[in-house]
Every structure is written in structure tokens, then in C-alpha cells.
N, C-alpha and C positions, 0 to 999 in steps of 0.2 A: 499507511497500512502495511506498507512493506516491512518496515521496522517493527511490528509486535508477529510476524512470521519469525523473524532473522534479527534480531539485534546485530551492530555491531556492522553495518554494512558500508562502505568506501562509498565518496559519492559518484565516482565514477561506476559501481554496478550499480546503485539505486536508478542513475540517468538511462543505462543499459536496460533495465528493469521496465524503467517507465518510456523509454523512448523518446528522452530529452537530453538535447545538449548540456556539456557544463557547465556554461553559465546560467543557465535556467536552473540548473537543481542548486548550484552552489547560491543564489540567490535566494531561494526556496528555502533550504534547509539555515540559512543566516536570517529569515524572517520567522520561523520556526524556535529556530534557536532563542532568540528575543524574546519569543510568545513562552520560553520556558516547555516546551514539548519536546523537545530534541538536545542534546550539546554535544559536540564537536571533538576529537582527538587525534591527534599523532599515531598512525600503527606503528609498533613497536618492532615489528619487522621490519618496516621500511617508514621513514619519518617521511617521504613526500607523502604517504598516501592518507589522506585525513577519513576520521573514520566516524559513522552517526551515528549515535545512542541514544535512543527514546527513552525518557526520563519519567518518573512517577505520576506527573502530573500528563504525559502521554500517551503513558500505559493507562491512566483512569479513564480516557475519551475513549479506549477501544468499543467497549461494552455500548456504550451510548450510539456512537459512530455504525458499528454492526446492526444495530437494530435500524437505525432511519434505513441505512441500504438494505435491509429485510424485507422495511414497508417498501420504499421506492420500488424494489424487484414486485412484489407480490402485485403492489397497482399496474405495476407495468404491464404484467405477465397476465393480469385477470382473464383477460378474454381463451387464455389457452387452456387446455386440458392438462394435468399434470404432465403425459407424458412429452405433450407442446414445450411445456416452459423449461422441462428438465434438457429438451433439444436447443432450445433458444439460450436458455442460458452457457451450455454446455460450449455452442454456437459462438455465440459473442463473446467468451470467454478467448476462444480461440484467434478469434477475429481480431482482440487487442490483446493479444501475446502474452494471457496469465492466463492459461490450463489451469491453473491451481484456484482460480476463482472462484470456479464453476462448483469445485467439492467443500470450500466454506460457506458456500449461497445453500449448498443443501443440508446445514448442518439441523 
């Protein structure tokens, strides 16, 4: 999800981002890669630093992907009042360190 915000992101911020070490993402993003969702490159600025690009077939799951996390949010959030779930979301958002969450769940 992070990659159709931000193409183009190193896997050392993606792991920043998500709050996983580098072996975890670099493992991640090489089973990704396989599945054709992601590929891999050299920054041209600096060749240590490898860099991931969500590919056409990654970019088509966005759309699909957004809507299951639409429904999930929405059953989740049933019993609240709007201005409940705009707090809980906003909430949890915060709570696992993407502020920016919270203003795509209200799109």
C-alpha cells in the first residue's frame, strides 16, 4: 500500500514506514517481486541502496485492495456513530504510526 502513495521507495524506508526490520521487508518485497507486484533497482544516486517499484500488475490490485479495507473498516466500525469511527479511525491510525491512513479510509 505504501508503494501506490510513493513509488520508488528504498527498502529501508518502506521497513521505517511499516516498522519492520530488513530482513523482514527484504524478504517481503523478493516474494512480491516473484508474484510480479513489485521489481527491484539500483538508486542511481547511491547503488547500495535498492529501490521498489510497484509494477502494473500492482498498481491493478490497488482499487480491489481499497475496497475489502472499506468493507472491513465499515463492519468494524458499525456499532459507532459517524463521528465515533471518524475518532477510532483517526485513533488507530495514530496508534500504528500512519496519520495518513486515517484521511484515505475517509475518502
Amino acid at each position: 500500500m505504501q508503494l501506490w502513495h510513493e513509488d520508488g521507495r528504498s527498502q529501508k524506508e518502506l521497513g521505517g514506514l511499516l516498522g519492520l526490520d530488513h530482513s523482514t521487508v527484504a524478504k517481503s518485497v523478493q516474494r512480491l517481486e516473484r508474484s510480479g507486484l513489485v521489481k527491484r533497482s539500483r538508486s542511481p544516486l547511491d547503488g547500495r541502496v535498492v529501490l521498489v517499484h510497484v509494477t502494473e500488475a500492482g498498481l491493478a490490485l490497488e482499487a480491489p485492495v481499497l475496497a475489502v479495507w472499506s468493507e472491513l473498516e465499515a463492519l468494524a466500525t458499525t456499532p459507532f456513530s459517524p463521528s465515533e469511527r471518524e475518532q477510532f479511525l483517526a485513533l488507530t491510525a495514530k496508534l500504528m504510526g500512519q496519520e495518513d491512513r486515517a484521511s484515505v479510509s475517509n475518502r
